[in-house]
N, C-alpha and C positions, 0 to 999 in steps of 0.2 A: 504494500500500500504506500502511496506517496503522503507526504506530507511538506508543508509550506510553512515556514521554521526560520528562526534565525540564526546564525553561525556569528561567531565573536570573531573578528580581526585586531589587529593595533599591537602596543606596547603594553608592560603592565602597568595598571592603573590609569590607561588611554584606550578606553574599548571603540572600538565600532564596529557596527555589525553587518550584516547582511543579510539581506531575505532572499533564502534561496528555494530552489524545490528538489525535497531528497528519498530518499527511502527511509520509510518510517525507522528499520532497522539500524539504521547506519550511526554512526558518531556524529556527535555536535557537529565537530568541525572536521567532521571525514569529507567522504565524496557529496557531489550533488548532480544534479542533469541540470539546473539554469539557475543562472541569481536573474532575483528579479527585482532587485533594487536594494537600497541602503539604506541606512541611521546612525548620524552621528551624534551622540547626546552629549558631546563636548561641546559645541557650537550655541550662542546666543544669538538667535532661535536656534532649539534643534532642529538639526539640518534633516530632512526625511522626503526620500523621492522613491516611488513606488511606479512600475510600468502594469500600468490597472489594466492593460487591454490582455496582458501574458497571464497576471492574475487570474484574470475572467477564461482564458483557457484553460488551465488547469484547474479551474475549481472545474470548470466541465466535465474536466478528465479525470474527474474522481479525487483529487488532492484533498488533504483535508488541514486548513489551516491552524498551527498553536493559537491558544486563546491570546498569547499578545501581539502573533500578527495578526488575527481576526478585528484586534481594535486599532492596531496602525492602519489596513487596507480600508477601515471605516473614517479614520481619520484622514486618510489622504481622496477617500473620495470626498468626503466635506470641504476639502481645504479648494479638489478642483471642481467642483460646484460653484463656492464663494469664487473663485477668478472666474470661471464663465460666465457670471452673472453680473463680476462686476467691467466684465468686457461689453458686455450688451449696454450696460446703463450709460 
């Protein structure tokens, strides 16, 4: 079964991560089949870009997100909501 997960990068006590899609089975930060975007929580704002269209694939294809990318991928759709809407205005 797939899963859509974050993996840790950086230095110690300098994380950032990665949301990538792996086998449920696999190590944190083993293999994966695709990043599908990042989060740097150093950053003022944290910095967080998510490719929602690869998302929306994989959830089709059975993936099943961690509860804390299930609220980033809610978050970054709210975040591109608010710029489309404040493109229109």
């Amino acid at each position: 079964m797939l899963s859509i997960r974050l993996t840790r990068r950086g230095a110690h006590r300098r994380p950032f991560y990665r949301i990538v899609v792996a086998e449920k089975r696999s190590k944190r930060d083993g293999g994966f089949i695709e990043i599908l975007g990042y989060r740097d929580p150093l950053t003022d704002p944290e910095k967080l870009v998510i490719k929602l269209d690869r998302v929306d694939y994989w959830l089709k294809c059975g993936a099943q997100p961690s509860d804390t990318v299930r609220a980033l991928i809610a978050r970054a759709r709210r975040e591109a909501e608010a710029a489309t809407a404040a493109s229109k205005a």
